[in-house]
C-alpha positions in Angstrom: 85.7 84.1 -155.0 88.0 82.7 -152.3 85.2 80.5 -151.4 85.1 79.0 -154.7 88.7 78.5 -155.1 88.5 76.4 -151.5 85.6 74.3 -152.8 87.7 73.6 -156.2 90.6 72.5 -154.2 88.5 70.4 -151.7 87.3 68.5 -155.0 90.6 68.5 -156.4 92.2 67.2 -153.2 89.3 64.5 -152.9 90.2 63.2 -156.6 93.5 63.4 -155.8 95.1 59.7 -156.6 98.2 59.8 -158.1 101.0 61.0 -156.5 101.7 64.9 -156.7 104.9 65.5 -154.6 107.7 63.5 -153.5 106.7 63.8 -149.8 103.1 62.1 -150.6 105.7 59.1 -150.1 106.9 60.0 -146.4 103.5 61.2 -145.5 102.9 57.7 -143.4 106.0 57.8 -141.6 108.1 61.5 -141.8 107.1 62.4 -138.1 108.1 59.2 -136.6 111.6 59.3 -138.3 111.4 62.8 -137.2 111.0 61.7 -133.6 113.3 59.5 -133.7 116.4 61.2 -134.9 116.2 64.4 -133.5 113.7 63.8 -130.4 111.4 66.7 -129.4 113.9 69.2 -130.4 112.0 70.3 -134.2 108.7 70.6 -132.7 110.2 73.0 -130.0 112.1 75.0 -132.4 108.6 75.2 -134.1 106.7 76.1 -131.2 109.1 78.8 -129.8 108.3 80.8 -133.1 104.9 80.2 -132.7 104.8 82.7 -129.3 105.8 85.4 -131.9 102.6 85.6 -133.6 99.6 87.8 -133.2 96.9 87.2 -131.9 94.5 88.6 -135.0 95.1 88.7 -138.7 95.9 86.3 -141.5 99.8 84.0 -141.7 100.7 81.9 -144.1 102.3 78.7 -143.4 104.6 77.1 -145.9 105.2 73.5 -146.1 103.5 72.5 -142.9 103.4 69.3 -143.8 101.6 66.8 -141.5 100.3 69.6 -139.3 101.8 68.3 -135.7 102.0 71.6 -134.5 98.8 73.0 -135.8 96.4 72.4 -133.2 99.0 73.7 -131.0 98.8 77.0 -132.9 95.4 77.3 -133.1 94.7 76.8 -129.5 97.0 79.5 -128.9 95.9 81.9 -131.6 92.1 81.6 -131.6 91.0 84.7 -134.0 94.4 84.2 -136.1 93.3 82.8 -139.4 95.9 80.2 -141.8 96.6 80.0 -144.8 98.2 76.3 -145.1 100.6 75.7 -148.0 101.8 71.8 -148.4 102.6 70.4 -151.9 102.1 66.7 -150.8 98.2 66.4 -150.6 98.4 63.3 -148.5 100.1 65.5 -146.0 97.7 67.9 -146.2 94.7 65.2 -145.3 96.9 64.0 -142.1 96.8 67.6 -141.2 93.4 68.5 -141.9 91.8 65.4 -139.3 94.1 67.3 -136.7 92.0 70.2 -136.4 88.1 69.2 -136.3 86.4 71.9 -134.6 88.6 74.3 -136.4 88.2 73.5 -139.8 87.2 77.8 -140.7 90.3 78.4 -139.2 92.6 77.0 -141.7 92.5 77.4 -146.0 94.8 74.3 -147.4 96.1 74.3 -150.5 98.7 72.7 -152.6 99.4 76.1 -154.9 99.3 79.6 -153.3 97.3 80.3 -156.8 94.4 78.3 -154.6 94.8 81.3 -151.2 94.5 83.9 -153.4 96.0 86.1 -151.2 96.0 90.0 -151.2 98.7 92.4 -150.9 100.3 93.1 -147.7 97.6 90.4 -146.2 100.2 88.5 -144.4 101.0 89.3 -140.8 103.7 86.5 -140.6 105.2 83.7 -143.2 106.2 80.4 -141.2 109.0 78.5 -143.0 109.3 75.5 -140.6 111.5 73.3 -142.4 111.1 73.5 -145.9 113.5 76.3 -147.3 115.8 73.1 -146.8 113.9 70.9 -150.0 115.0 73.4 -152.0 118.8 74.5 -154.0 119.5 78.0 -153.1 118.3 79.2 -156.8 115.3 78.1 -156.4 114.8 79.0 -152.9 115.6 82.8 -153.5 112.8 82.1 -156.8 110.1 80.7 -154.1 110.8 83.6 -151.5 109.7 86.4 -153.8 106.7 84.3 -154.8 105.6 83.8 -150.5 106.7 86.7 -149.3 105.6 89.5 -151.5 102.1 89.3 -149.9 103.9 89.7 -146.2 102.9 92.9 -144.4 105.9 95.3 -144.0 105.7 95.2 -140.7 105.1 91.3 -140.4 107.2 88.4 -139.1 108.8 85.9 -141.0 109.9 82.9 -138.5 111.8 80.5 -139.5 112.8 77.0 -138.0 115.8 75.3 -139.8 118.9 73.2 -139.8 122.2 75.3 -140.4 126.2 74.2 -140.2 127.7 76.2 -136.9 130.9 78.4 -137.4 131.9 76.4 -134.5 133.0 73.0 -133.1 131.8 70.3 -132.3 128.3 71.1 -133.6 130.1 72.1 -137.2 131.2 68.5 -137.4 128.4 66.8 -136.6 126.2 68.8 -139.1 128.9 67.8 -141.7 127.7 64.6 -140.9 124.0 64.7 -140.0 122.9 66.9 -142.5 124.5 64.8 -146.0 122.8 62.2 -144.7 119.8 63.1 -144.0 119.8 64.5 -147.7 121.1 61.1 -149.1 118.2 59.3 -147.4 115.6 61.4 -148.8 116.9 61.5 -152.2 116.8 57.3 -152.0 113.5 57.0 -150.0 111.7 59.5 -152.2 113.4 60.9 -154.9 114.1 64.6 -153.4 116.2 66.0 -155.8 117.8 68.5 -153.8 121.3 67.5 -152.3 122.5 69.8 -149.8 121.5 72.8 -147.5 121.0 76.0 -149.2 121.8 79.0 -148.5 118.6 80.2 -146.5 120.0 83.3 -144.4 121.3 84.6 -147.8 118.0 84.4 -149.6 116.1 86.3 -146.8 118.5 88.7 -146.3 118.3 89.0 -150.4 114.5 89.4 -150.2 115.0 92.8 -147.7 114.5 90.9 -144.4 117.0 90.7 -141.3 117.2 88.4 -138.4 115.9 89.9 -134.6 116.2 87.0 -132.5 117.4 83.3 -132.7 117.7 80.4 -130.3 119.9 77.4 -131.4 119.4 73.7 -130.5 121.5 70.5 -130.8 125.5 72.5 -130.9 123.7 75.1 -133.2 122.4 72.5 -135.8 118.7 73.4 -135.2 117.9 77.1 -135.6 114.4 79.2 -134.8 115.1 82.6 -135.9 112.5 85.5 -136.4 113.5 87.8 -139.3 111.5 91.5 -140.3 112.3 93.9 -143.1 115.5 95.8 -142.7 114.8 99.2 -141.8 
């Protein structure tokens, strides 16, 4: 049955001409702007999480987007299979020429409805960036819906932008962050307009953090969180 859903979404994908997300829009140019405004520093935070999965079993990686860091996890992680969830399907086909050779490795899909997933499947949930497209309703809404199929003792590793306590990095998020939002909401219509509430919708859903680094005066975090217990 998985199989089918895959081949309905490869011919859904291949179709696919109208766009489906507001990110199909940044698809061309996200990682350069990216690169340019905050250096090497997301991909680090990304890969420094990536050391904390295992070596076998099944993750599930939300909103992965172009997939710049998925060779990189795939190299590292051999036998460790992904499922790859990216609304924008234009994203999804920049990530998918990343990884020839690998292609049984990674499932894509737009819709977790697509993965099928199983309960307790989940070894570890990567939310690189993405809890931040969201308002902190929704958010806490999208969290039960990826992380009820997480093992109980599984990872969930999150890299994200947060406002310090502290100074000077609270300042310059007060200023970085509104206008990264503005831009996005003008270049493509994000309708989201400010950070949400992450830490508090994980720590809602049962899980607590274990480890953090920070980057840029605490404006980047890469945190790995596990069920309180």
């Amino acid at each position: 049955m998985r199989s089918f859903r895959r081949l309905l979404f490869t011919i859904h994908l291949n179709q696919h001409t109208k766009l489906s997300a507001p990110f199909d829009k940044a698809a061309s140019w996200y990682d350069r702007l990216a690169t340019l405004v905050y250096g090497q520093r997301l991909l680090a935070a990304q890969r420094e999480m990536l050391e904390e999965l295992p070596e076998n079993g099944r993750v599930l990686w939300v909103g992965g987007g172009t997939g710049t860091m998925l060779p990189v996890l795939l190299e590292s992680r051999p036998h460790l299979h992904v499922d790859y969830l990216e609304e924008s399907s234009r994203m999804i086909s920049i990530a998918a020429g990343r990884i020839t050779g690998r292609e049984q490795q990674v499932s894509f899909a737009t819709s977790l409805e697509y993965l099928e997933p199983r309960e307790a499947e989940y070894d570890a949930v990567l939310l690189f960036f993405v809890m931040d497209v969201f308002e902190t309703r929704e958010l806490s809404l999208q969290l039960q819906k990826w992380l009820r199929y997480a093992n109980p003792q599984g990872k969930v590793l999150v890299a994200e932008f947060c406002v310090p306590a502290e100074q000077p990095g609270r300042m310059l998020a007060k200023v970085l962050i509104p206008t990264m939002y503005s831009f996005f909401r003008l270049s493509i219509g994000m309708s989201n307009t400010r950070l949400p509430d992450w830490k508090g919708c994980l720590e809602e859903q049962g899980f607590q953090e274990v480890k953090r680094t920070e980057r840029l005066l605490g404006i980047i975090l890469s945190a790995c969180w596990q069920v309180k217990g």
